[in-house]
ZAMARGU-4260 file (C-alpha; in steps of 0.2 Angstrom, whole numbers, plus 5000, padded with zeros to 4 digits):
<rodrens>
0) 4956/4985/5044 | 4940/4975/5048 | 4925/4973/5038 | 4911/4983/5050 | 4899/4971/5041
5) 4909/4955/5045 | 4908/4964/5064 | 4888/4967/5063 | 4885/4947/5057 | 4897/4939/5069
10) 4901/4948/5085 | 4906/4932/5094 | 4919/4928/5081 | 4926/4949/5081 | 4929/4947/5100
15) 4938/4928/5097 | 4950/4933/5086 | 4954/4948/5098 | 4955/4936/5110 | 4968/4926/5100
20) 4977/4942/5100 | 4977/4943/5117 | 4964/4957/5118 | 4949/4962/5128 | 4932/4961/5118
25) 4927/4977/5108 | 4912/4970/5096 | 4901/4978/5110 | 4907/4995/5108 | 4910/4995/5090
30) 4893/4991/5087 | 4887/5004/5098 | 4897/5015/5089 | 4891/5008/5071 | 4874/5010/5078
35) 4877/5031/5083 | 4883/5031/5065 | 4870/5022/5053 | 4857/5034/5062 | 4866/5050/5060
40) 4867/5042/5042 | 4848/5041/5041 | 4843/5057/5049 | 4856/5065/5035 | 4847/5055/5021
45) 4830/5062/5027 | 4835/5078/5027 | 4842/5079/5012 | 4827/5071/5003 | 4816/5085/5012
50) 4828/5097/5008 | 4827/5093/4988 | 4807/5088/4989 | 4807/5107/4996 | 4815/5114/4984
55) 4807/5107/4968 | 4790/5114/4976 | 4798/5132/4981 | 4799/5136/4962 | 4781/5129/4957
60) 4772/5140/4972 | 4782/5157/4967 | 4773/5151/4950 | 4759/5150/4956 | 4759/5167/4966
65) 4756/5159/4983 | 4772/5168/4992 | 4764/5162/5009 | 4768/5142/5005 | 4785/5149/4996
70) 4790/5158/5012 | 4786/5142/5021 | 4796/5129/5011 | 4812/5141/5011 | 4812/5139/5030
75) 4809/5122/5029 | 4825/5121/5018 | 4835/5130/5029 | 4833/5121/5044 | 4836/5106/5032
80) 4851/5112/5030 | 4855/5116/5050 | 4851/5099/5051 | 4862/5093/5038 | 4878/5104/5043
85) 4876/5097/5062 | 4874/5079/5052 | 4889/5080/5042 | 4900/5087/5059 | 4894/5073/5071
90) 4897/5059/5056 | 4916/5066/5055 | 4916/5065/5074 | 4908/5047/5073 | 4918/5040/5059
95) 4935/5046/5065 | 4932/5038/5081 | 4925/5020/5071 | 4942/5022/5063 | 4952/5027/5077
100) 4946/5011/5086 | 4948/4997/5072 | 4964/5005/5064 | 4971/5002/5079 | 4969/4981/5081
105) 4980/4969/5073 | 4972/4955/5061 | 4962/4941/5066 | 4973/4924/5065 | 4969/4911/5054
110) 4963/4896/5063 | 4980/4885/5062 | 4990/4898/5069 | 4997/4891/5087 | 4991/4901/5102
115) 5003/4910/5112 | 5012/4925/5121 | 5029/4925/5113 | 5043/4919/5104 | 5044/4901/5114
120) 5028/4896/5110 | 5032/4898/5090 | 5031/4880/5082 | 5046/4874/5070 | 5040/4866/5053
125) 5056/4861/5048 | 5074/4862/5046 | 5088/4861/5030 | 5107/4860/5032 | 5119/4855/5041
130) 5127/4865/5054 | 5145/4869/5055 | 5157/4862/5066 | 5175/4871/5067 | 5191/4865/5076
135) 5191/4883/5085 | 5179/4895/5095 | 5170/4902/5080 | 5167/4921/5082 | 5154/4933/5079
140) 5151/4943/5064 | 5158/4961/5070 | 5173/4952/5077 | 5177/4944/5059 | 5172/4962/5051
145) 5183/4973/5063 | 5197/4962/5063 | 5198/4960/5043 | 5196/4980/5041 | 5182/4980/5031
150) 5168/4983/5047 | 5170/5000/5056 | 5155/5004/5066 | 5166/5018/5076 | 5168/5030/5062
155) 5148/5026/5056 | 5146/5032/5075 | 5156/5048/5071 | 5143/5049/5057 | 5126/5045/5062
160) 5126/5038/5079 | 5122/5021/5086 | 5115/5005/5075 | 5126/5010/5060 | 5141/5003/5051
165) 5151/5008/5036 | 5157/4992/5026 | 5172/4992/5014 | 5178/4984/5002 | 5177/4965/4998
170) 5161/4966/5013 | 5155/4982/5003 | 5157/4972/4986 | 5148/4957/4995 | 5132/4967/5001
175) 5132/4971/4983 | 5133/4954/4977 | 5119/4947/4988 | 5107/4957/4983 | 5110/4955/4965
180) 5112/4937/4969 | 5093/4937/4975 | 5088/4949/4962 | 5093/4936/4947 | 5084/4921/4956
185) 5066/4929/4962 | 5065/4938/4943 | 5071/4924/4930 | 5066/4909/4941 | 5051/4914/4953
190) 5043/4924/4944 | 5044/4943/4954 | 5045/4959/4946 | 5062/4968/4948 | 5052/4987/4954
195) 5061/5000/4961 | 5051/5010/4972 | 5052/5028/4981 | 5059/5026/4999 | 5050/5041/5004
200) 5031/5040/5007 | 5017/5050/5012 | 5007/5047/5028 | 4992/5037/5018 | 5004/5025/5011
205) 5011/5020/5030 | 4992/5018/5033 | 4988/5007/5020 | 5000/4993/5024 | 4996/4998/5044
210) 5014/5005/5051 | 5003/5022/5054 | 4996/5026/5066 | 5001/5012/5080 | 5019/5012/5074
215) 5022/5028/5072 | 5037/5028/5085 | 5047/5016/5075 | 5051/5025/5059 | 5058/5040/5053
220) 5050/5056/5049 | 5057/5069/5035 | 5052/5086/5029 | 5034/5092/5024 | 5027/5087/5011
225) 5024/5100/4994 | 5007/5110/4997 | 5002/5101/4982 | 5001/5084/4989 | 4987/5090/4998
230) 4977/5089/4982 | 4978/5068/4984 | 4967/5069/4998 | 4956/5079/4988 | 4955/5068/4974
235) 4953/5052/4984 | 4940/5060/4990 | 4932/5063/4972 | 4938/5044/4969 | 4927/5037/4982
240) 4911/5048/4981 | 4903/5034/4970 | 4904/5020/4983 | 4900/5029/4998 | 4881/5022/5000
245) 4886/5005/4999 | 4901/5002/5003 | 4910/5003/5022 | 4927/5001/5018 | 4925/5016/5006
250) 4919/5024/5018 | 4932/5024/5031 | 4945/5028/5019 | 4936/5043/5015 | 4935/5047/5032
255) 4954/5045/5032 | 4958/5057/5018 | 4945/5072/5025 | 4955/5069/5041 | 4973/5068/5032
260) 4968/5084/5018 | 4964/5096/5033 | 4976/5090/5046 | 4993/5099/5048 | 5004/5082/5050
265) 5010/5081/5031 | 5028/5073/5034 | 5037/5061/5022 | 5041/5045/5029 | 5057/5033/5025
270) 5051/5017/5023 | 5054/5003/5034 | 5051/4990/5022 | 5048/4991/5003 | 5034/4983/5008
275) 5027/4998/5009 | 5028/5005/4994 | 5026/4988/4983 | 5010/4983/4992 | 5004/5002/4990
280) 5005/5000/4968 | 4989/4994/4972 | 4980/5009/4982 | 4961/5012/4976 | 4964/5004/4958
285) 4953/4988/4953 | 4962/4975/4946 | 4957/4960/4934 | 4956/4946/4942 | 4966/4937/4925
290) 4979/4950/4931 | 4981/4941/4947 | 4992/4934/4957 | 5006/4950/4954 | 5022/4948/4962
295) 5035/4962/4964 | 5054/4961/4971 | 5063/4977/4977 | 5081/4979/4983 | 5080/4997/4996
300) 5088/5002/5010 | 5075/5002/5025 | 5075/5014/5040 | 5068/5010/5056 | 5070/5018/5076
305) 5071/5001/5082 | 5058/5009/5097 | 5058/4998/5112 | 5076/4989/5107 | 5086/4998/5120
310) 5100/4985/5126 | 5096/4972/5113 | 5111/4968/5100 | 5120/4982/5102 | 5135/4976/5095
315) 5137/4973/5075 | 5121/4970/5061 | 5108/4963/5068 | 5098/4977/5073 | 5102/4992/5063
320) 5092/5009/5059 | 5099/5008/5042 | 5100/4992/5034 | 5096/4984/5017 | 5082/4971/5011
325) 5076/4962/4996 | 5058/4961/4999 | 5042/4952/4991 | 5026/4956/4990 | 5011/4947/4979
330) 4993/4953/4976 | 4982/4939/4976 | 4963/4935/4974 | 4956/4927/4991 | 4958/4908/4984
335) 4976/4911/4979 | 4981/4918/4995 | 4985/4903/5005 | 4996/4892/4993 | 5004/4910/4988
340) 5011/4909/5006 | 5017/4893/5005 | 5026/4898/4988 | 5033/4915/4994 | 5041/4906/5008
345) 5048/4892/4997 | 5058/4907/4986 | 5064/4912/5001 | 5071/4897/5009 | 5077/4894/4991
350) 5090/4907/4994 | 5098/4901/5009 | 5100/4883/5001 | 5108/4891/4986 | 5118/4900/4998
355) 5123/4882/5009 | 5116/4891/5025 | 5108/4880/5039 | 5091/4886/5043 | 5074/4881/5051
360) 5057/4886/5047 | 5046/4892/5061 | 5025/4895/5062 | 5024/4911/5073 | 5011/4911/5086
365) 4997/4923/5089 | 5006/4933/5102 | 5021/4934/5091 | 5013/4936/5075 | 5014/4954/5065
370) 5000/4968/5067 | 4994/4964/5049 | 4997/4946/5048 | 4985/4932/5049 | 4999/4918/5048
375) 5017/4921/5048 | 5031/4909/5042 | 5048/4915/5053 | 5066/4909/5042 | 5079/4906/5055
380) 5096/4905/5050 | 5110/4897/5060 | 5124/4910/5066 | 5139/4899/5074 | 5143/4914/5081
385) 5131/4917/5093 | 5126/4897/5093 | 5105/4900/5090 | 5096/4903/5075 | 5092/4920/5069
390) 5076/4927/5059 | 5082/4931/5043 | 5065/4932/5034 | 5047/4931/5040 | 5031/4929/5026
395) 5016/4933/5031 | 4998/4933/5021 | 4988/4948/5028 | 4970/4941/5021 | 4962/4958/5015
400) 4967/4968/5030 | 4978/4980/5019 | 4967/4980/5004 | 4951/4985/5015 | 4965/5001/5022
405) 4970/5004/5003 | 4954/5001/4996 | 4963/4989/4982 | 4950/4980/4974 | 4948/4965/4961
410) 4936/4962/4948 | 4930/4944/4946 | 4924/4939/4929 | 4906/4936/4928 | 4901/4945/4946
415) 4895/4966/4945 | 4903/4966/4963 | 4921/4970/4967 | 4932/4961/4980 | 4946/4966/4989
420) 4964/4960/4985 | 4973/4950/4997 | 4991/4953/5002 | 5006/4944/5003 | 5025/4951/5011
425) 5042/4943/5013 | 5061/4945/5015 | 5070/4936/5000 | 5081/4940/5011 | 5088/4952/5024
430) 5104/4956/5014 | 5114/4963/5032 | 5109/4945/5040 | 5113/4936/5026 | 5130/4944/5027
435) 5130/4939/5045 | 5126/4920/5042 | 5140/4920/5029 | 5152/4927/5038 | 5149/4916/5053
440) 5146/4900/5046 | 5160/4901/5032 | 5173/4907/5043 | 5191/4900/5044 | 5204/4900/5058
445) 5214/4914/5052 | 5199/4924/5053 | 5197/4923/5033 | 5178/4921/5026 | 5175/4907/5011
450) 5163/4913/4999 | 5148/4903/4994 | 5149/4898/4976 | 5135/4904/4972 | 5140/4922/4975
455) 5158/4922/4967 | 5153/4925/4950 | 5145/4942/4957 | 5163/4944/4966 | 5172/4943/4952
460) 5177/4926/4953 | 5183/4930/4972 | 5185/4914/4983 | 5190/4921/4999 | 5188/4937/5007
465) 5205/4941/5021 | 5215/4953/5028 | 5226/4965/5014
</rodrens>
């Protein structure tokens, strides 16, 4: 979410960054909007003041006996209050369409971000490892996992459909052992907080971290929700009531919780990321700036529709609606931000060279780049298999684009004034593509798959993974 204020000061640089983004310019039409707005705002203000001015004086003329000016006052008051009931119904009008328009545009780029339309305009940064060579045509994944017994994506079809596999055994065991594998380094040595977090979310929490409402079509949507979750809306509402005068972001949020209390729309959403849920620990609290930067880890399964990936890998685990992910996310003040990024990615990369996979490290560029993101590091791994590299990981610093939707806050010592947090995400790593890049690049001619060192302790000592 943009800062309407940040719109009103600098319009030219609003419609640049949309630019960057490959979009037409809006600042125009926001303003205009913002404009409509701040004089319903006014005209409510002065009717209210009227209305409590009238009032005070209704009692001291009923005093004083003189019904005439009573009589007068009490119409005054109630066409105040016409006023302020029209007010209040064209400011939920107004700020539903403010926030319809700016909940929907991706975050502006940060100015070293590469300009571009796709993928092949992404920059590389660098590269580690060497890739394998084999005396053989080395196979893909799916072919090593069928052949060995242990991948069966016919009977997951039988099951759930496309985009799923059942593993057994040894690859079972291994999924297991990756994610623990990660777990262990990102919580003794980096410094995350092993969390484990709901994988079902309410609609606010997809907002927050902007998959809802532009992305709606990629996840999964379960049940209702209890009538009493209703009653967050409510309290948000209660929560927010105190910076409503001064403050724009609150007052879009609250925007969004009248709209979400009264709406019917109250499914439970699986999440596509723990992202979701580990960024959302954050939502409407204020937190110390000493208690800054937070980092979180979580091992979840993920759940997307994979919307507009008809045709692309349909065979094996690249693209699957269900796969697994050990995600991190840090909270960070606005100075930390930056060389958080560089960080995050560095514990990523970290467990790809633990692992001994080949990989290179790629900048995305602004017509790549994710709808919250203002830079965005892509992690490739190599996949013999397939002969390319492979995204196995992208970190991304979102700037306060999330916290401005979550209304997560900071206080900074020695200032009255609050400050939004700034939000970092990342895969430490993609645990299915991780599986991939092992199988691929530590296979052996009789179809067997070496297992890194670093991972056999977590296999119970087990070197090799073959056919029974």
């Amino acid at each position: 979410m943009y800062d309407i204020n940040w719109i009103r000061e600098d319009p030219d640089g609003f419609d640049a960054a949309l630019a960057k983004r490959g979009l037409e310019p809006l600042a125009t039409e926001v303003l205009k909007i913002d404009e409509e707005r701040r004089a319903i705002v006014q005209k409510l203000q002065d009717a209210q003041a009227m209305r409590n001015a009238s009032s005070k004086e209704i009692g001291k003329a009923k005093a004083s006996g003189d019904e005439a000016t009573a009589q007068k006052l009490m119409e005054e008051v109630a066409q105040a209050k016409t006023v302020i009931q029209t007010g209040e119904e064209d400011q939920r009008r107004v700020d539903a369409t403010l926030k319809d328009m700016l909940s929907g545009l991706p975050n502006a780029p940060l100015d070293d971000v590469p300009e571009g339309e796709d993928e092949k305009d992404n920059v590389e940064v660098r590269a580690w490892g060497e890739k394998p060579s084999f005396a053989f045509e080395p196979k893909q994944h799916f072919e090593l996992g069928e052949a060995l017994g242990l991948m069966d994506f016919e009977t997951a079809a039988k099951l759930s459909g496309a985009r799923f596999v059942v593993l057994r055994g040894a690859l079972a065991r291994l999924e297991r052992a990756i994610a623990s594998f990660m777990l262990d380094i990102h919580t003794s040595e980096f410094g995350y907080q092993e969390t484990l977090p709901p994988a079902l979310v309410r609609d606010h929490v997809l907002y927050g971290t902007g998959q809802l409402p532009k992305f709606a079509d990629d996840l999964f949507a379960t049940g209702k929700q209890s009538d009493q979750d209703k009653d967050y809306y409510t309290l948000a509402l209660d929560k927010l009531t105190n910076q409503l005068d001064t403050d724009p972001g609150a007052q879009m949020i609250a925007a969004e919780a009248a709209q979400m209390r009264n709406t019917d729309q109250d499914y439970l959403w699986l999440i596509p990321t723990a992202e979701v849920p580990l960024t959302n620990m954050v939502r409407e609290a204020i937190v110390e700036e000493d208690d800054l930067p937070k980092r979180m880890t979580a091992w979840t399964p993920c759940f997307r529709a994979e919307a507009g990936a008809a045709g692309k890998d349909t065979r094996g685990m690249i693209r699957q609606h269900q796969f697994s992910k050990v995600e991190l996310v840090s909270i960070t003040t606005e100075g930390q931000a930056l060389d958080e990024h560089e960080r995050m990615t560095n514990c990523a990369e970290e467990i790809l060279k633990r692992l001994e996979l080949p990989y290179r490290t790629v900048v995305l560029c602004t017509g790549d780049m994710g709808f919250g993101a203002r830079k965005t590091y892509d992690i490739e791994v190599w996949l013999p298999g397939q002969d390319t590299y492979r995204e196995i990981s992208s970190c991304s610093v979102c700037g306060d684009f999330q916290a401005r939707r979550m209304n997560a806050r900071y206080r900074v010592k020695g200032e009255k004034e609050l400050r939004f947090v700034h939000t970092l995400n990342g895969s430490g790593l993609a645990i299915g593509r991780t599986m991939i890049a092992i199988m691929e690049n530590n296979q052996q001619e009789d179809g067997s798959i070496l297992i890194p060192e670093a991972l056999r302790p977590y296999m119970g000592g087990l070197e090799k993974i073959a056919s029974a």
